[in-house]
C-alpha positions in Angstrom: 186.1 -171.5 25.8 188.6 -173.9 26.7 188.0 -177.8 25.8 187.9 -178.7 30.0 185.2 -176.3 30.3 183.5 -177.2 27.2 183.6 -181.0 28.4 182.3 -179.8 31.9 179.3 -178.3 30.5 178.6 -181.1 28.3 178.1 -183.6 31.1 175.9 -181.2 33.1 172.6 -182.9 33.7 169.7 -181.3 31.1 167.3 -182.9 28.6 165.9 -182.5 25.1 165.1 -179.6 22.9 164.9 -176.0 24.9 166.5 -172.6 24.0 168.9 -169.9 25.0 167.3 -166.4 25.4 168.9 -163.9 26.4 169.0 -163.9 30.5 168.7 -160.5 31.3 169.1 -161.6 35.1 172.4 -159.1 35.9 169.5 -156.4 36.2 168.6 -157.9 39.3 171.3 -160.7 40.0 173.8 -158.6 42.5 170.4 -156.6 44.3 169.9 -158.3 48.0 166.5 -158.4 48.8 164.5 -155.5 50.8 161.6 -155.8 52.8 159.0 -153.5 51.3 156.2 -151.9 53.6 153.1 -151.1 51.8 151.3 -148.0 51.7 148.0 -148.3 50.3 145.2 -151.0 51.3 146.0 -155.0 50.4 143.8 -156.8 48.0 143.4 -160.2 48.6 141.8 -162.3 45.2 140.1 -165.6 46.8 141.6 -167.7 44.1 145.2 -168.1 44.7 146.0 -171.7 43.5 144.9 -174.4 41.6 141.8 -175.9 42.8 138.6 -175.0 44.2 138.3 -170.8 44.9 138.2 -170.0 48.8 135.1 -168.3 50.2 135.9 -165.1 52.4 135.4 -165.9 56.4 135.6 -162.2 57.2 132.7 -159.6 56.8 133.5 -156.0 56.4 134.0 -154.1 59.1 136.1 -157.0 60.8 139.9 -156.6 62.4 142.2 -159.1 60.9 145.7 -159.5 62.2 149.1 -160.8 60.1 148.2 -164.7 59.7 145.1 -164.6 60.1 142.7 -166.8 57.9 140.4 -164.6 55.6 139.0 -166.9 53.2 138.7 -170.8 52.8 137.7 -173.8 51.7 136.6 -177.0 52.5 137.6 -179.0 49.8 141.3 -181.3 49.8 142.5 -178.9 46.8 142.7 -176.0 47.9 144.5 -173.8 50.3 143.7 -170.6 52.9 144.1 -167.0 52.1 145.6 -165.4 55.0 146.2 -161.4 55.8 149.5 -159.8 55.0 148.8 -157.5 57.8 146.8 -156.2 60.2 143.6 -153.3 59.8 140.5 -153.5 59.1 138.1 -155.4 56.2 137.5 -152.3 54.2 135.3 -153.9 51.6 134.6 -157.8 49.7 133.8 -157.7 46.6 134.9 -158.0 42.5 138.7 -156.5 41.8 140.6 -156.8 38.9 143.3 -159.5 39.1 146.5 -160.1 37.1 144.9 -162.0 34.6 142.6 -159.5 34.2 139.9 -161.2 35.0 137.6 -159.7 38.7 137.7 -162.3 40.8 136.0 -162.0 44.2 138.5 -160.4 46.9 138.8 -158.9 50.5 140.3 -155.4 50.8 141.8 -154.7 54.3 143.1 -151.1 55.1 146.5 -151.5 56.5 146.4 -149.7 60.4 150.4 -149.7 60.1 150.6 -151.6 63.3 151.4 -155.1 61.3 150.3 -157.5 64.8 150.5 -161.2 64.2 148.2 -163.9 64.8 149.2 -166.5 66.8 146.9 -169.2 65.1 149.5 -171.2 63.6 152.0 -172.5 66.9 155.7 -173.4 66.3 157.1 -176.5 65.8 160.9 -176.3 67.0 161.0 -180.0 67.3 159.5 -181.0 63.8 161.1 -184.2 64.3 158.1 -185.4 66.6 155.6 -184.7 64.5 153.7 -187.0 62.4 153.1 -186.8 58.5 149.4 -185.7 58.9 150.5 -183.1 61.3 152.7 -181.5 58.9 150.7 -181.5 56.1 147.9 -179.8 58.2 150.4 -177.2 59.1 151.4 -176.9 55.4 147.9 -176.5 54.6 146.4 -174.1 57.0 150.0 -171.9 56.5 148.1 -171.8 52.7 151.3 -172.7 50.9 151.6 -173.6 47.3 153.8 -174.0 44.9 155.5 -170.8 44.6 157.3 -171.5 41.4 154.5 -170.5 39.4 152.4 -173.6 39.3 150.3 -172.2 42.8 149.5 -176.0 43.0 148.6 -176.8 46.8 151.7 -177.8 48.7 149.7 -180.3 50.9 148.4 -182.0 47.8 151.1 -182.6 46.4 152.7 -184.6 49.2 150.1 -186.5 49.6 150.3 -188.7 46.8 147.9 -192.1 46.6 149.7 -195.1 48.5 150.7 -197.1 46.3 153.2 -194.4 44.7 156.7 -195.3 46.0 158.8 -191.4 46.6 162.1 -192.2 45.1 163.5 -188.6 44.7 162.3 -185.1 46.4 163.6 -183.1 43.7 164.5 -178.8 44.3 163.7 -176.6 41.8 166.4 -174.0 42.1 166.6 -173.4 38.5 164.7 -170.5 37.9 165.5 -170.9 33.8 162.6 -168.0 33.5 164.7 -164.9 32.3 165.2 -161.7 34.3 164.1 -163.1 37.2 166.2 -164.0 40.4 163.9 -164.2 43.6 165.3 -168.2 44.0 168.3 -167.3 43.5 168.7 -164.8 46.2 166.5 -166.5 48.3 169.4 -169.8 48.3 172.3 -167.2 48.1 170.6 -165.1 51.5 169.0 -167.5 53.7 169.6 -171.2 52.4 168.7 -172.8 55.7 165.1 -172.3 55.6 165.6 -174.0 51.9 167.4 -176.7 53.0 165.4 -177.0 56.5 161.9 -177.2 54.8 163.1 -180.3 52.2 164.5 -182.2 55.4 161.0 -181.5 56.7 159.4 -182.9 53.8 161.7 -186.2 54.2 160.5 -187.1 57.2 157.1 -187.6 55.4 159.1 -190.0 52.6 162.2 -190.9 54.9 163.2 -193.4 51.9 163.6 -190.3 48.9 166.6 -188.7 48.1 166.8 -185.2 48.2 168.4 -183.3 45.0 168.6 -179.7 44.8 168.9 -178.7 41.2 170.2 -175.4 40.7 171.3 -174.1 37.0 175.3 -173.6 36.2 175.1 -170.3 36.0 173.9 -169.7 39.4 177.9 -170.9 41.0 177.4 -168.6 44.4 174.3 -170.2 45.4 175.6 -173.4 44.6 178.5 -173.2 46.8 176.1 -171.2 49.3 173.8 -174.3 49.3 176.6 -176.6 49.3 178.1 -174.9 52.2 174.9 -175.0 54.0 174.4 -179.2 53.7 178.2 -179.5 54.2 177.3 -178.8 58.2 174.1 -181.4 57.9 174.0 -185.5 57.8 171.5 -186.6 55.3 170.8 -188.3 51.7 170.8 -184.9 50.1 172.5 -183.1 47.7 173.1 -179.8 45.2 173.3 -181.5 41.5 174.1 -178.5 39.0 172.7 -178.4 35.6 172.8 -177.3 32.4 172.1 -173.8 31.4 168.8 -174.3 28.8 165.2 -172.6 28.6 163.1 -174.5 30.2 165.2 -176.1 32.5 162.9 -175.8 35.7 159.7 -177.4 34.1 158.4 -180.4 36.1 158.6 -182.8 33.0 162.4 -181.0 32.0 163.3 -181.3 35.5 162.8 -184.8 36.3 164.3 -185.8 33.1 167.5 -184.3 34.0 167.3 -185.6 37.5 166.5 -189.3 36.7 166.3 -189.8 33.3 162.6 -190.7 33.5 160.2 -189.1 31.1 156.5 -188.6 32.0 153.8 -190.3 30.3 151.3 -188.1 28.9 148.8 -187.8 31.8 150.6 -189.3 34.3 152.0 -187.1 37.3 155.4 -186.8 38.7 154.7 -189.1 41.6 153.9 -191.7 38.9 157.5 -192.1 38.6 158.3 -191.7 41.7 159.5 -187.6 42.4 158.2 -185.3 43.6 159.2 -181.8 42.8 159.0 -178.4 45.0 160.2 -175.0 44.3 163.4 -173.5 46.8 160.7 -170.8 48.2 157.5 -173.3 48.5 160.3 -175.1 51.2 161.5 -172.5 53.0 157.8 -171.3 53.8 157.2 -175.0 54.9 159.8 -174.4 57.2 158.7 -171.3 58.2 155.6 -172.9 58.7 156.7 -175.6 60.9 159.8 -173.9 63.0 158.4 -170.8 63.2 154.4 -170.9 63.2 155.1 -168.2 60.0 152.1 -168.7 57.6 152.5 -167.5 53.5 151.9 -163.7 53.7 154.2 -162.6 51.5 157.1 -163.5 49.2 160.3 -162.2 47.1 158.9 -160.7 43.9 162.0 -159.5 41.2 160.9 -156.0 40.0 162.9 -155.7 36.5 163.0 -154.8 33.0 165.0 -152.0 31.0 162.0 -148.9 31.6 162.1 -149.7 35.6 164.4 -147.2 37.2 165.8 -148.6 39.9 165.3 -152.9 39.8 165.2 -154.6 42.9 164.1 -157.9 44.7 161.6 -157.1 47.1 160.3 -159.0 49.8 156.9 -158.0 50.0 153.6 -158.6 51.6 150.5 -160.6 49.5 148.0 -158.6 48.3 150.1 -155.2 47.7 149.8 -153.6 44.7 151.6 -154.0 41.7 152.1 -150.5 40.9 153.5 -149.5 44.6 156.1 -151.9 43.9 157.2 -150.3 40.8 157.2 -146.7 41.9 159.3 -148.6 44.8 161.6 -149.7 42.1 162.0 -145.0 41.0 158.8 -145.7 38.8 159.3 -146.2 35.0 161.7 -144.2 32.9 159.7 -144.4 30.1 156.3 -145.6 28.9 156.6 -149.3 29.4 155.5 -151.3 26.1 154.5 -154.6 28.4 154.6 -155.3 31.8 154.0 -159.2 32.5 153.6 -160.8 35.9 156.6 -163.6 36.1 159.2 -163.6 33.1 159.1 -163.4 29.5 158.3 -166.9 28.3 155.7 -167.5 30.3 154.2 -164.5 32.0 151.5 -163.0 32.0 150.7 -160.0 30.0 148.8 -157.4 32.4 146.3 -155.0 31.1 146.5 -153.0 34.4 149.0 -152.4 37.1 146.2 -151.5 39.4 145.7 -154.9 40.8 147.5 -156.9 43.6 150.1 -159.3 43.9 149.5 -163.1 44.9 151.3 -166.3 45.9 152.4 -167.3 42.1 154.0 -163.9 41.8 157.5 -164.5 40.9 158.2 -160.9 39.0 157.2 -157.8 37.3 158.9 -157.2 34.1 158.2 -153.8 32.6 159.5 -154.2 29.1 160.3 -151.2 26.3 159.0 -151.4 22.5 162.9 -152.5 21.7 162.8 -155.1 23.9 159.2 -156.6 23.4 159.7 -156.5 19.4 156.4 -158.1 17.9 157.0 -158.3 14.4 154.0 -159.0 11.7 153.9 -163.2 11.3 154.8 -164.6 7.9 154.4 -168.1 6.0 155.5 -170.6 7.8 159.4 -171.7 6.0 159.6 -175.3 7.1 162.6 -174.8 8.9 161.8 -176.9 11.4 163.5 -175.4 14.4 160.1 -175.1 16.2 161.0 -179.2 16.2 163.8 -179.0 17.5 163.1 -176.8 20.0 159.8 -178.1 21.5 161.0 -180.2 24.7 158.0 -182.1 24.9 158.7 -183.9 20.9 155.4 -182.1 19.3 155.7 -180.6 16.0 154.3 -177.1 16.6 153.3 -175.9 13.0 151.3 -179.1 12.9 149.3 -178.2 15.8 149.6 -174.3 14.7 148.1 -175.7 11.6 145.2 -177.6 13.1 143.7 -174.9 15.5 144.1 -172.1 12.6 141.4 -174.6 10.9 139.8 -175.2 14.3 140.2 -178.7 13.8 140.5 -179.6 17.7 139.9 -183.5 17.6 142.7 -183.8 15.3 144.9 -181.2 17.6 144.2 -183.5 20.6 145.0 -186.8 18.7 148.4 -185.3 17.4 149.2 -184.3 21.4 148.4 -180.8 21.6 147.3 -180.6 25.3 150.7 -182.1 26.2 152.4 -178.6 25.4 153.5 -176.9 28.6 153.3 -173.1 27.1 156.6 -172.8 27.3 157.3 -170.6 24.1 160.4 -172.4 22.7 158.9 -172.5 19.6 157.4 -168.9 19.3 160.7 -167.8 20.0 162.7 -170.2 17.7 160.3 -169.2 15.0 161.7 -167.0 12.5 158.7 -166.5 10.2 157.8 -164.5 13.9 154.4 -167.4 13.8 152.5 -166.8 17.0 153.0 -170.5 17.5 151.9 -170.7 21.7 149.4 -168.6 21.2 147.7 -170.9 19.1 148.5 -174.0 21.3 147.0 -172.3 24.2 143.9 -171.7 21.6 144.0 -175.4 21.1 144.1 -176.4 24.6 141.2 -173.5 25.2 139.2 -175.4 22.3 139.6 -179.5 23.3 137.8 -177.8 26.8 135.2 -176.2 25.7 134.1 -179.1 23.3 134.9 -181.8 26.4 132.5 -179.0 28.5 130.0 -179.1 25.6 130.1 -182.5 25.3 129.3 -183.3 29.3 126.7 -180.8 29.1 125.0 -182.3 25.9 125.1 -185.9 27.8 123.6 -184.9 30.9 119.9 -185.1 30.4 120.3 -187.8 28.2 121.9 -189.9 31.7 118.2 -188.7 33.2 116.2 -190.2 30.4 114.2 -193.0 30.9 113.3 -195.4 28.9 109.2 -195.9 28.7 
């Protein structure tokens, strides 16, 4: 590496701590995405987000078209589940999700006829709407944060009033590895991307708009560079560092601005406000085109899947159609996560559908999911290093081993994001996020305990 490239890197924009695993994204990173039509019925889950679960609107029997709302809410966070396309309500009940868990769904057998709903109009001049009005179309479209996060999009640009919006800040880093659904979506059709933040500027006309995109992603920052180089605006593409996990909120914004996050503030607290590249080009979709979320770019990857692809596909198809899409597996897969290896989530069936927060299937072989016995921890303190949010992970290994959960909150323990630096840095192989997500699990069910046990005590009265 020469020393001008070497400097170069070093004044990329990045932050603290993180790793370098391997990126296993060439699997997909050259595959332009196809639109995949499903063959078997859609399952819908009612919980698709953070928030309060929607409630179906539909009864069995019923004729839904593409668009069209099948369950809801009535509560600020949350956001609509709307059909992929359009049949007939086949059945509502418990299905198994990607977590694993059955959630409450709606099944719809597809008639093959895919006929829209025209519920949600078009808005080709977004530029006379109002703030409210966009954030009710954002809203009843039933987008989210399609990063991973599933947090509901009109939420989170509705922050209280007293928050000033300095920065409107675009996650294009996708750090995750193996995946690469951003990046073809800004390398394919950047002017949604680019359309949906302007959008969102008109409801903070004072932000700046950065679009942070990783430096080993050069095509689609020239693509998206190329795309604002024919707009007036206060936006820009700021490329970054190449570093695990880049693309977290807290990572992110501390790159951007140089602002850290105070445990349990949120991002408006210092003024951003952060949304993923495909979570704006369905807000423009939304507005322009009157397009609600029914389905999204899903990489299907992994060295047992035959064929990897990007796939455009609709909500609610199943997981295993869009492997045996893919030529099926080559061999028996050893894991096959929803979203990437750090932080996906390990599925115990591939019977079950795919939602808004599905970013990827990785099928993984034994030689590439290695999960070694764990030994004594060596001190070695890379977990340290590692950790971008400053906590010492074999501490708070240490303290949820011994169920101490008081003392694994005081030491900061529900400040870990998950990310799995520190598993992964580990090489006494110690099951390190595992037992911080045990933590987190733990300080809940003893603040849910605790609510519980003061309840009828706030009924008492005294005599």
């Amino acid at each position: 590496m020469s020393k001008e490239l070497r400097d170069q890197i070093m004044q990329l924009p990045t932050f603290k701590g993180g790793i370098h695993p391997p990126d296993g994204k060439s699997l997909t990173k050259n595959k332009e995405v196809e639109i995949y039509h499903p063959t078997g019925d859609l399952v819908y889950p009612m919980s698709q987000h953070l928030g309060v679960p929607c409630a179906p609107i539909v009864k069995k029997g019923d004729r839904v078209l593409i668009g069209q709302k099948i369950g809801d809410s009535d509560t600020f966070v949350s956001a609509p589940i709307l059909s992929s396309v359009s049949g007939t309500v086949k059945d509502i009940g418990p299905r198994m999700t990607i977590s694993g868990a059955m959630e409450t769904c709606v099944i719809v057998e597809n008639d093959g006829k895919y006929e829209h709903d025209a519920a949600l109009l078009p808005h080709k001049d977004y530029e006379s709407l109002e703030p409210k009005e966009i954030l009710r179309i954002i809203r009843e479209a039933g987008i989210v944060g399609m990063g991973g996060a599933a947090f509901p999009t009109h939420v989170k640009l509705a922050p209280p009033p007293d928050r000033k919006i300095r920065w409107l800040i675009v996650n294009g880093a996708e750090c995750e590895p193996f995946l690469n659904c951003d990046n073809r979506l800004m390398l394919e059709h950047p002017e949604p991307v680019i359309g949906g933040l302007e959008i969102c500027m008109k409801i903070f006309p004072d932000a700046e708009g950065i679009i942070a995109i990783e430096n080993n992603k050069p095509e689609s920052i020239r693509r998206m560079e190329g795309e604002l180089s024919e707009r007036s605006g206060n936006i820009r593409v700021v490329p970054h560092e190449v570093k695990y996990p880049q693309g977290a909120e807290k990572m992110l914004i501390y790159s951007v601005t140089g602002q850290e996050i105070p445990p349990g503030a949120l991002p408006a607290d210092v003024g951003c406000i952060i949304l993923n590249v495909s979570t704006l080009s369905h807000i423009w979709l939304a507005v322009l085109e009157g397009i609600p979320v029914v389905e999204r770019i899903i990489s299907v990857t992994g060295d047992v899947i035959a064929e990897p692809k990007n796939l455009s596909a609709p909500l609610g198809a199943s997981v295993r159609e869009l492997i045996e899409a893919c030529g099926g597996f080559t061999e028996p897969p050893a894991k096959v996560l929803s979203g990437g290896p750090m932080m996906g989530i390990s599925m115990r069936s591939i019977d079950v559908p795919t939602v808004k927060a599905t970013s990827g299937i990785l099928a993984l072989s034994g030689r590439s999911s290695l999960n070694l016995p764990e030994s004594n921890c060596i001190r070695c303190g890379r977990c340290v290093e590692s950790c971008p949010m400053k906590l010492v992970p074999t501490t708070l290994d240490l303290l949820v081993r011994r169920r101490e959960y008081a003392e694994f909150e005081r030491a900061g323990g529900m400040n870990c994001i998950e990310c799995g630096c520190c598993t992964y840095s580990c090489p006494a192989r110690r099951h390190l996020t595992q037992t911080c997500r045990d933590g987190k699990a733990g300080v809940m069910a003893a603040r849910k305990k605790e609510q519980q046990r003061a309840k009828p005590a706030e009924g008492m009265s005294i005599k």
